[in-house]
C-alpha positions in Angstrom: 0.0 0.0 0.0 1.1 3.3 -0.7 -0.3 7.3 -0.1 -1.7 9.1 -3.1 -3.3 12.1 -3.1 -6.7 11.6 -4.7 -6.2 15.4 -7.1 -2.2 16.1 -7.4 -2.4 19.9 -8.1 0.2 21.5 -10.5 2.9 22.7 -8.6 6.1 25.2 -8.4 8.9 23.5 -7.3 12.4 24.9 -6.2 15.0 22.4 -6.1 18.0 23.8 -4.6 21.7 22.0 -4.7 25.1 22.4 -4.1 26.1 20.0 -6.9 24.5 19.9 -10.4 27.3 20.4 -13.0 28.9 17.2 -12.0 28.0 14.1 -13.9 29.3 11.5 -12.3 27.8 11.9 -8.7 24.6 10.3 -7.2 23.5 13.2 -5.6 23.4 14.9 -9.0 21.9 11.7 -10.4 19.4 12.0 -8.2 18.4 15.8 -8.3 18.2 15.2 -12.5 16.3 12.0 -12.5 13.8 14.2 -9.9 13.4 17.6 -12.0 12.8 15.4 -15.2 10.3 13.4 -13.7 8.7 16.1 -12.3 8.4 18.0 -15.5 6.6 15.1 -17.2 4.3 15.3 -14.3 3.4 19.2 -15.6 5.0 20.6 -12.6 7.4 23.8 -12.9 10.5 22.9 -11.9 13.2 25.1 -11.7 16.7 24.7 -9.8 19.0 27.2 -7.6 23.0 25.7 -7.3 26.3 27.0 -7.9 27.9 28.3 -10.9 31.8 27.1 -12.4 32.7 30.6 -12.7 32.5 33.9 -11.2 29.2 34.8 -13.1 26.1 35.0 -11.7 23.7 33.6 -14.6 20.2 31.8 -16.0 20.3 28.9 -18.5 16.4 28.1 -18.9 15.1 27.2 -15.2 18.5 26.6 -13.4 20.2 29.7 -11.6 23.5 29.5 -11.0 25.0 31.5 -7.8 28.8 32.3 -9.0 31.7 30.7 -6.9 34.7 29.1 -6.5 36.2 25.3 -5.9 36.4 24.1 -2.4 38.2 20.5 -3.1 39.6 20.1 0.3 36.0 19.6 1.7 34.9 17.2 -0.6 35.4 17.2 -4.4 33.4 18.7 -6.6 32.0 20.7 -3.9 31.9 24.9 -4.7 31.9 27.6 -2.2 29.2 30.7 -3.3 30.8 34.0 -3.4 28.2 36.1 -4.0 24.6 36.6 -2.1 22.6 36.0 -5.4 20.3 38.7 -4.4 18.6 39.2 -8.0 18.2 35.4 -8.6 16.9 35.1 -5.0 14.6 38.0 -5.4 13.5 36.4 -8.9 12.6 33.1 -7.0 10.9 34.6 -4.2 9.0 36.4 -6.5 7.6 33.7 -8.5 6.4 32.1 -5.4 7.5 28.0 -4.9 4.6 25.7 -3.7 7.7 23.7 -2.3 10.9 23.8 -1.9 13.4 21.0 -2.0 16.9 20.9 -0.8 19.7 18.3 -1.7 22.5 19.5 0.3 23.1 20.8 4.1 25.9 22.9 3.2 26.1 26.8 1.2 22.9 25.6 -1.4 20.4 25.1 2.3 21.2 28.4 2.9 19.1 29.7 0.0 16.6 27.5 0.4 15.7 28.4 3.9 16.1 31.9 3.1 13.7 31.5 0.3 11.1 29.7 2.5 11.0 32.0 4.9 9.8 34.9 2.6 8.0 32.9 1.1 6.0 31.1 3.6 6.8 28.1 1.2 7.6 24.3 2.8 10.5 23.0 2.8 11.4 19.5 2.3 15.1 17.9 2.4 17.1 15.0 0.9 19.9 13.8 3.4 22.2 12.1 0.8 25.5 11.7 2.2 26.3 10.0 5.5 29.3 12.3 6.6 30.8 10.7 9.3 32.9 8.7 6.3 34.0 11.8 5.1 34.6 14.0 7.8 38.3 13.1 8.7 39.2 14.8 4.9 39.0 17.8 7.6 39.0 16.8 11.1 41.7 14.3 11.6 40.1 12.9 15.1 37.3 10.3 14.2 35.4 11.0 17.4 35.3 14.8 17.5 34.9 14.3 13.8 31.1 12.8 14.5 30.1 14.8 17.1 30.8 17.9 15.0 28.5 15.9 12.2 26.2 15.2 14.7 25.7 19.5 16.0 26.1 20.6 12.5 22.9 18.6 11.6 21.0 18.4 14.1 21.4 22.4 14.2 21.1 22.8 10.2 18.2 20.8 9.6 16.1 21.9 12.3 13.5 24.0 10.1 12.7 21.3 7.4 9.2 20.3 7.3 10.0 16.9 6.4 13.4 15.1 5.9 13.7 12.3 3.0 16.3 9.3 3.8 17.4 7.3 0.9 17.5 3.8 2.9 16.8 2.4 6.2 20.5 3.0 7.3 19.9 6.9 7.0 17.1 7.1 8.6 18.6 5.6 11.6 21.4 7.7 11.6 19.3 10.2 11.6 17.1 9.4 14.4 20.8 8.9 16.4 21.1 12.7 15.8 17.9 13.1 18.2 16.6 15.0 15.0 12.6 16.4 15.2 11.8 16.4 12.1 9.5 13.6 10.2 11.8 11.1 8.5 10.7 9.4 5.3 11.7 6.6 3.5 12.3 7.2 0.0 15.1 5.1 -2.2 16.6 7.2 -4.9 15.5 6.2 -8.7 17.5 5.3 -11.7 17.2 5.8 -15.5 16.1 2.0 -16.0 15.9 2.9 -20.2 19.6 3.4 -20.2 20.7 -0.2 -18.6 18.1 -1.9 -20.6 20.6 -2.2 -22.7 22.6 -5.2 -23.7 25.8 -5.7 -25.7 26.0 -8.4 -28.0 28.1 -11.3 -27.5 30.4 -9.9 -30.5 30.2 -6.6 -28.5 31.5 -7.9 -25.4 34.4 -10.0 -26.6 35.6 -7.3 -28.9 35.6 -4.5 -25.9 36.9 -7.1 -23.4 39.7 -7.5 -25.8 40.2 -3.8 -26.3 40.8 -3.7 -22.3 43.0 -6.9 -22.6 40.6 -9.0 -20.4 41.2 -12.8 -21.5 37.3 -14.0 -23.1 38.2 -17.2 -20.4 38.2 -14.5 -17.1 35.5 -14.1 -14.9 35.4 -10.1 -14.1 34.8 -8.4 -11.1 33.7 -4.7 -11.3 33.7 -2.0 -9.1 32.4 1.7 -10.5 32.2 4.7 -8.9 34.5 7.3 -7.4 38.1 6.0 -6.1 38.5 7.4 -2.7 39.5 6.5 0.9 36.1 6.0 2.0 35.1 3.1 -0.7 37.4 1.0 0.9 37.9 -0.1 -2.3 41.9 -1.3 -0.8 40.2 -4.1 1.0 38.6 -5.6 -2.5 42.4 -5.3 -4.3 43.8 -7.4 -0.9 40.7 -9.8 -1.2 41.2 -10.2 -5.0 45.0 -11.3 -4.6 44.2 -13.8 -2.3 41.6 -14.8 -4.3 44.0 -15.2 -7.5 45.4 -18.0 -5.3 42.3 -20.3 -5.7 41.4 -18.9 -9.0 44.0 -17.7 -11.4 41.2 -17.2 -15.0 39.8 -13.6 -12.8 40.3 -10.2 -13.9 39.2 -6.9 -11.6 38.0 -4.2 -13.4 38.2 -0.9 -11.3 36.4 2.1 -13.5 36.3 5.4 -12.0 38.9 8.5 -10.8 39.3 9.8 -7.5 42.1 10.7 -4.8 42.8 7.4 -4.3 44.0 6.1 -7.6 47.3 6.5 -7.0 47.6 4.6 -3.8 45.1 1.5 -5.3 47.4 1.1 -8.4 50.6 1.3 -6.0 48.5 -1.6 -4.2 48.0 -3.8 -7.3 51.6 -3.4 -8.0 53.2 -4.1 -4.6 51.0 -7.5 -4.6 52.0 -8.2 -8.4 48.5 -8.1 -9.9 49.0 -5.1 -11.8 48.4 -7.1 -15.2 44.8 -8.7 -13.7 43.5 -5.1 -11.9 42.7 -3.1 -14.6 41.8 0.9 -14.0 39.9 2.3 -16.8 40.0 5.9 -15.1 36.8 7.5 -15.8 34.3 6.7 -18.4 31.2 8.6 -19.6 27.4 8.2 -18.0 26.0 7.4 -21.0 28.4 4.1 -21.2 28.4 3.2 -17.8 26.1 0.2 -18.8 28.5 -0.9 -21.6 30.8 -1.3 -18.6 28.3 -3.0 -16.4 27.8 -5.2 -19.3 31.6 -6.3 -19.8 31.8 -7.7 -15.7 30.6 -11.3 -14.3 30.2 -9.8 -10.8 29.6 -6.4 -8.8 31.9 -6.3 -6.4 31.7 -3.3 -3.3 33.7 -3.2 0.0 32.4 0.8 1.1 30.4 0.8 4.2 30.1 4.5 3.4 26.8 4.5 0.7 23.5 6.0 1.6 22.0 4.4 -1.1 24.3 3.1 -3.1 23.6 3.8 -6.8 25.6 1.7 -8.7 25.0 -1.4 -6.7 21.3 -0.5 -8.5 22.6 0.0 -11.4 24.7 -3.1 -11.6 21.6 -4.8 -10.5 19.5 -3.5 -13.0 22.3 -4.4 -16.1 21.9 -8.0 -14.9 25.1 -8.8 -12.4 25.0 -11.1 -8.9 26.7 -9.1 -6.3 28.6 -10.0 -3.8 29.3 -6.5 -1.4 30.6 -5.7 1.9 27.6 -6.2 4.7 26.0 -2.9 5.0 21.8 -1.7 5.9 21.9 0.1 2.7 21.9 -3.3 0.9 18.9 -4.8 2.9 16.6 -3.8 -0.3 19.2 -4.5 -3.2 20.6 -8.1 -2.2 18.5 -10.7 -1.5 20.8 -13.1 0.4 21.0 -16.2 -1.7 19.1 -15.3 -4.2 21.2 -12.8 -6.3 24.0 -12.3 -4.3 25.7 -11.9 -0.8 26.5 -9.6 1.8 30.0 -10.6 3.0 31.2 -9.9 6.2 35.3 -10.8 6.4 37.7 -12.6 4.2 37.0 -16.1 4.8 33.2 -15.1 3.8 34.7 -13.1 0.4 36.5 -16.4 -0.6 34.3 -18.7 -0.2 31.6 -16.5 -1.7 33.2 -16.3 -4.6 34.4 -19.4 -5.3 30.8 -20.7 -4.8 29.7 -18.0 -7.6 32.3 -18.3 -10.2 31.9 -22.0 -9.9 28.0 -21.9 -10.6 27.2 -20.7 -14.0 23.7 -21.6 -13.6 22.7 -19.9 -10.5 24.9 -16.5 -11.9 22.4 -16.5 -14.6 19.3 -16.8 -12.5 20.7 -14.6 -10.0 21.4 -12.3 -12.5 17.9 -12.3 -13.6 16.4 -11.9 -10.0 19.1 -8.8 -9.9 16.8 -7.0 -13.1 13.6 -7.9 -11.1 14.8 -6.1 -7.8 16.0 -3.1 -9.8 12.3 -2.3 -11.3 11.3 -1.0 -8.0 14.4 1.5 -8.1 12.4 3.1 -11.1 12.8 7.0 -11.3 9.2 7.1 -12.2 8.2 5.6 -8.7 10.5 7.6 -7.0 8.9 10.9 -8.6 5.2 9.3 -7.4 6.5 9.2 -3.6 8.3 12.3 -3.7 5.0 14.2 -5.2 2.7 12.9 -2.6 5.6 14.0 0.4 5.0 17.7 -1.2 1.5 17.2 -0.9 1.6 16.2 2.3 3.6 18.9 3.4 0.9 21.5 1.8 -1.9 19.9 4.0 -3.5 17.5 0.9 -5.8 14.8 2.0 -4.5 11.6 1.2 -5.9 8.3 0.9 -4.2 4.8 0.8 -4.5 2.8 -2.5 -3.7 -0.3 -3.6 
């Protein structure tokens, strides 16, 4: 069962982010996937975030405040250096129904401001789980959290409604003693784009083009390469692995700080020539990628949602990840992969999946089935009715 509102009216939304340039990043993913979605729905969408230049400017209905880079926080991230006033003033003019924040830092700012002169709700998306981040800046762990823990608690206190992606943030949450109503909503995907399937001529040629042997089973892991993906503890595992299993290649696509240090890893365990680093690749070949691997491999305990576990779910692959709540909806234990939970568990996962073609290619199609649910579409539907809740709509539960 699930709340719809029996008349969704038309609505002005204001979607306000700190990221929105970037391509490859989930929370942009997510803010994209939302204000298309949206848009079909006939709602006015229109989005406030930070320029890549000193300009203050309008393309269509994004606003960009101008500013600079502020890499040693977090990449990608941008610091505003300018109030915005006449884009403000524009936005508060045309009146928001809602307003709908995706990040706690500079971007929140202008959307609390805007709801205040507005008298407009606002609603927030709590995307990243910062206490896996926080030492970039604060080099002691536990003073680290507590900061998190005041910063958000304090931050967040006005939101009419707060939207976790999983279970796991939720809870996190809720051990901030925050006020607010918590909901439930998993982030959607583009499913169109992983429909697709290479060919068996495709494959072989592009594993070839990589120098992956047509006789290796491939491990993939995709996404960013940085500290907090733990992705160090997957090279380690995959060496040992080697030991049982010598026809495996790891394929490691993405870029990130930590690059350097995983290739230096490969090396000083002599697997350089089966750990193969694409660097990174564009979104709209992610799949191709996806496509090319025999299982999804993750060791980060550091995902809200986790994206590309849906994603490599949803282009067919078993998974075999590092135990983690965010997974509780993605893996079904048995069934199309495993949660592991040390290295004795890794191993003897994997030897059980590479030596089962039969239950890869079932588990591969229960994978597709559990990523349906992940739709963007659905996630639109849920996110709709939370503004309508927050405007006082009557609801009523449906099948």
């Amino acid at each position: 069962m699930i709340l719809r509102s029996e008349w969704v009216k038309y609505m002005k939304v204001l979607i306000t982010t700190d990221l929105f340039t970037v391509t490859t990043n989930g929370v942009v993913t997510s803010v994209r996937n939302l204000m298309e979605e949206l848009e079909k729905k006939g709602h006015d969408v229109r989005v406030l975030t930070f320029s890549e230049d000193m300009k203050n400017h309008k393309e269509g209905n994004v606003y960009y405040i101008k500013s600079i880079p502020l890499d040693i926080v977090y990449p990608d991230v941008r610091m505003p250096m300018s109030n915005g006033n006449a884009l403000v003033e524009e936005l508060i003019a045309w009146k928001p129904d809602v307003i709908h924040s995706q990040c706690e830092f500079f971007s929140y700012h202008y959307a609390s401001r805007i709801a205040k002169h507005t008298g407009a709700p606002l609603v927030h998306t709590y995307h990243t789980m910062y206490e896996q981040y926080v030492t970039y800046v604060i080099p002691s762990e536990r003073i680290g959290k507590k900061f998190v823990r005041f910063f958000i608690r304090n931050r967040l206190k006005d939101a009419d409604v707060l939207v976790a992606p999983t279970r796991k943030v939720k809870e996190s949450l809720e051990g901030y003693d925050m006020k607010n109503k918590i909901r439930v909503v998993p982030s959607g995907i583009s499913l169109k784009q992983h429909n697709y399937r290479l060919t068996q001529e495709e494959r072989k040629q592009k594993r070839l083009e990589l120098g992956i042997p047509q006789d290796h089973t491939v491990l993939l892991n995709l996404g960013r390469l940085g500290t907090e993906k733990n992705l160090g503890e997957l090279v380690e595992l995959f060496s040992k692995a080697l030991k049982q299993n010598q026809r495996m290649t790891f394929l490691i696509v993405g870029d990130g700080p930590d690059k350097a240090h995983l290739e230096q890893l490969a090396e000083k365990l002599e697997i350089q020539d089966r750990v193969i680093f694409t660097g990174m690749v564009p979104p709209s070949r992610v799949q191709e990628y996806y496509q090319l691997a025999d299982l999804f491999v993750s060791a980060s305990t550091s995902e809200t949602q986790g994206l590309t576990y849906i994603e490599a779910a949803a282009n067919g692959l078993p998974l075999l990840c590092r135990q983690d709540m965010c997974l509780c909806d993605i893996i079904e234990e048995g069934v199309n992969g495993y949660q592991y939970t040390g290295e004795a568990d890794f191993l003897e996962r994997l030897q059980q999946i590479t030596a089962d073609a039969e239950w890869c290619r079932q588990a591969g199609m229960h994978s597709e089935e559990i990523a349906k649910k992940f739709d963007k579409s659905y996630f639109a539907d849920t996110i709709e009715d939370i503004y309508e809740i927050v405007r006082g709509a009557d609801f009523v539960e449906v099948e």
